[in-house]
C-alpha atoms as one frame of an Amber mdcrd trajectory, in Angstrom:
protein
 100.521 132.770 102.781 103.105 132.606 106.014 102.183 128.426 105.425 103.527
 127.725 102.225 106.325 129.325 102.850 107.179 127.433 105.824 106.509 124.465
 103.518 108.876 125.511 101.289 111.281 125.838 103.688 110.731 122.666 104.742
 111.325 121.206 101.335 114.465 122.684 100.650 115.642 121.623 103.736 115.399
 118.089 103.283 116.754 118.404 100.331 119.924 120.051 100.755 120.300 117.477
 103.756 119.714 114.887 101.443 117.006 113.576 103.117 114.704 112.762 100.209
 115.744 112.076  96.451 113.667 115.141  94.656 111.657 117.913  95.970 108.736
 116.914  93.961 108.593 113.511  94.778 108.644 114.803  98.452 105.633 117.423
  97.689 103.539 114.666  96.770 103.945 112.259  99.122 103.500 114.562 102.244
 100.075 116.147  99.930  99.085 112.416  99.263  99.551 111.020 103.130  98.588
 114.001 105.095  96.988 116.814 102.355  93.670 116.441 103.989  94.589 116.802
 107.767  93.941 119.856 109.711  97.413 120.656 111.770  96.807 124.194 112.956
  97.489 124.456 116.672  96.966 120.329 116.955  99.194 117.978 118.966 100.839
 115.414 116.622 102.032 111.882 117.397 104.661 110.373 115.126 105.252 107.018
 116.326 108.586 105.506 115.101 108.730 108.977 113.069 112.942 108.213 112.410
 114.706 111.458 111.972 111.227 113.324 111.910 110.174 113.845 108.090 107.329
 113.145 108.792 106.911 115.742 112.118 108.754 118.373 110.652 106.407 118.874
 108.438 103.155 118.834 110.382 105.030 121.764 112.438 105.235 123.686 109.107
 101.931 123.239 108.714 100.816 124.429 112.189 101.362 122.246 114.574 101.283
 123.356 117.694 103.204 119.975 119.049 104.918 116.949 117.656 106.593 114.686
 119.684 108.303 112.187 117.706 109.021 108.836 118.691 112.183 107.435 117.615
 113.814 104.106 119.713 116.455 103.737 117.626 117.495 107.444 117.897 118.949
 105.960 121.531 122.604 105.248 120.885 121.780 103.714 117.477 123.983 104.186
 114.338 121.377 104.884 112.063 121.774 108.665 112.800 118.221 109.505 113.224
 119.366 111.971 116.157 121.843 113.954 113.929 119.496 114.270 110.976 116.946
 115.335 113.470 118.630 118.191 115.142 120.195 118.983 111.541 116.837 119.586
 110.530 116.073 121.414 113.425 118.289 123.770 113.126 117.589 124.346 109.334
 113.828 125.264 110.429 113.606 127.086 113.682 111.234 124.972 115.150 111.019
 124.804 118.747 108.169 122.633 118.805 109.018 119.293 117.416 110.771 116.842
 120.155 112.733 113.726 119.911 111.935 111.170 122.590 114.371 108.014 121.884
 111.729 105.540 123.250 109.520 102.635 122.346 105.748 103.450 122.233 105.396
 100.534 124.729 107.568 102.838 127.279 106.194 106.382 126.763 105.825 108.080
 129.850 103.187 111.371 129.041 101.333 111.579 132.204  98.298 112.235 130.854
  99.397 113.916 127.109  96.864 113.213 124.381  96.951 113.648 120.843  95.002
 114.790 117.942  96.503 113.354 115.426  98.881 110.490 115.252 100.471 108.792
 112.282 102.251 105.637 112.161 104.292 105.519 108.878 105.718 101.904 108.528
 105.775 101.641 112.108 103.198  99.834 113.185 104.657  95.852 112.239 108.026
  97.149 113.997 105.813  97.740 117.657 106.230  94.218 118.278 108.067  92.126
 115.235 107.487  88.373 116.662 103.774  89.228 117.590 103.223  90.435 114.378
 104.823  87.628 112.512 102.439  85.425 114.486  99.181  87.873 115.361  96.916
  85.953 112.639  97.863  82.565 114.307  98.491  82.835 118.250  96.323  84.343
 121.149  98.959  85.567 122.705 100.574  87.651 119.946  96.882  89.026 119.449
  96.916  90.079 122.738 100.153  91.680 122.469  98.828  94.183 119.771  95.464
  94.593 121.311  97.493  95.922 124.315  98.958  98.347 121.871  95.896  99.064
 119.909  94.486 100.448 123.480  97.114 102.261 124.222  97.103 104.097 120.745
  93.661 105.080 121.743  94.234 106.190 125.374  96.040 108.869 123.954  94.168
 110.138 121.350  91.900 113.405 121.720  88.455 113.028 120.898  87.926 113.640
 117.479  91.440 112.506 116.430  93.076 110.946 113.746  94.941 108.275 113.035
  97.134 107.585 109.805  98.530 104.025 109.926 100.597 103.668 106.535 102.801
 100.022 105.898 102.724  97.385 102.985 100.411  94.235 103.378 101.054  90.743
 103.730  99.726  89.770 100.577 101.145  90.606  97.553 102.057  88.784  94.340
 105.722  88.506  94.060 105.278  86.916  98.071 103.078  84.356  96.506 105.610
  83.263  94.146 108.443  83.165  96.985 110.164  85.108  94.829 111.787  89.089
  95.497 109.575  92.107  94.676 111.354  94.222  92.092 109.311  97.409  93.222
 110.266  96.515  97.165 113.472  94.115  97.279 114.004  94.460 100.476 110.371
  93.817 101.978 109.854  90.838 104.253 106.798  89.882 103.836 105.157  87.324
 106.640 106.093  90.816 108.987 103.606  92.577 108.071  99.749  92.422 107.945
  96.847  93.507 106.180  95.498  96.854 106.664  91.994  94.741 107.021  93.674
  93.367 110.069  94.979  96.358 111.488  91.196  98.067 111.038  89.937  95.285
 112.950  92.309  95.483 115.998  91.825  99.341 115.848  88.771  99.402 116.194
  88.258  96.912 119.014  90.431  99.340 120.764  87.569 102.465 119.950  88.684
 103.901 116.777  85.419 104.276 113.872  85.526 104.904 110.045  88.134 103.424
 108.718  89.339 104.112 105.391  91.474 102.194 103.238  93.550 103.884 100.173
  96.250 102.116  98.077  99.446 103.640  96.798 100.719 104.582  93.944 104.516
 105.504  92.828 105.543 109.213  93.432 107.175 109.856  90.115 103.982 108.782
  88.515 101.693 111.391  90.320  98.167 111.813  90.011  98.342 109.773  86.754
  99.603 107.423  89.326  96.151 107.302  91.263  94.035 107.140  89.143  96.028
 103.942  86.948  97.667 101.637  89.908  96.050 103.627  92.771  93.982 100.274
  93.553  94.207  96.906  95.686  94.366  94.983  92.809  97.382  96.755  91.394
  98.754  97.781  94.579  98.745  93.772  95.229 101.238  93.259  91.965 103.156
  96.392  92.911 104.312  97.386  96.836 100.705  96.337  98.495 101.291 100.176
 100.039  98.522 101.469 101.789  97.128 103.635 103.730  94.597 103.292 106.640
  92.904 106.137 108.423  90.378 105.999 111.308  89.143 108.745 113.888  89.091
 108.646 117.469  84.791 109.229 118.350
């Protein structure tokens, strides 16, 4: 099937570009986050996508679009741009653009999506106002703005994939670092509960909530820490997924 070997393709590709630390790990994580979604001839979204991981592979799964956003890719030194093109050049893919802007300055005029995925993205759309959503109006209003706006471009039908870490976890409790996720500041982030809530005052239905697991664990990984309450001494990684009506 012309599929799996594009996603083989893809594999070895980030791997020789040292992009990823094993090929397996990689496997699992792109079957665990987006397995289940549909990409044939859809338009993809990847908000804060880096140097397009994440959009590279829903083009080698069919994707007839992906425009990934990337701010930093503008003039930054994190060389999102070169590992981007690198990448492109590696697959062939004509399909997958780079737009160095902020979601809050897309210009689209009138593109929708069906599907977008924000993968540890979401706190970064507004840092301060996410910091402080929980405890000012105005920082509330901030994302609402942004919740809207996710949804104004979604297809009907769509799907969103909002992955991050929650506020809560144990090691935060106990002000002291996270062995599993050193570098994690905590009060920046939010529950996915929260996130649900805002979503779906914006119009997005069903959400579902799934906690994460370590890669080099896999499936035995789901089914033994695959759960809030373990998640919660671990990472506090989850995912959230909701549909556009």
């Amino acid at each position: 099937m012309r599929t799996e070997q594009d996603i083989d393709l893809y594999l070895d590709a980030v791997i020789t570009e040292g992009l990823y630390p094993s090929r397996g790990k990689l496997r699992f994580e792109m079957d665990r986050l987006l397995g289940g979604i549909d990409f044939k001839n859809r338009r993809v979204l990847d908000i804060g996508g880096g140097f397009g991981l994440y959009s590279f592979y829903a083009a080698c799964r069919g994707a007839g679009k992906v425009v990934c956003l990337e701010p930093e890719a503008d003039g930054s030194s994190s060389g999102a741009t070169d590992k981007f093109h690198r990448l492109e050049r590696l697959l062939g893919y004509d399909n997958v653009e780079l737009r160095p802007v902020a979601l809050q300055a897309l210009e689209l005029e009138g593109e929708t999506f069906d599907v977008i995925l924000l993968h540890h993205s979401i706190n970064h759309l507004d840092e301060t106002a996410c910091i402080n959503l929980l405890e000012e109006s105005k920082s509330r209003a901030v994302y609402e703005e942004i919740c809207s706006t996710i949804y104004s471009l979604s297809n009907r039908a769509a799907k969103l994939i909002v992955c991050d870490c929650s506020r809560y976890n144990f090691f935060a409790l106990l002000g002291i670092r996270n062995p599993f996720a050193p570098t994690i500041e905590w009060h920046k982030h939010q529950a996915p509960e929260v996130w649900a809530s805002l979503l779906g005052e914006a119009g997005f239905v069903n959400p579902g909530i799934r906690w994460s697991s370590f890669g080099e664990l896999r499936n035995w990984g789901r089914v033994l820490i695959g759960n809030r309450m373990m998640a919660y001494l671990l990472t506090s990684h989850f995912c959230l997924t909701m549909d556009a009506p």
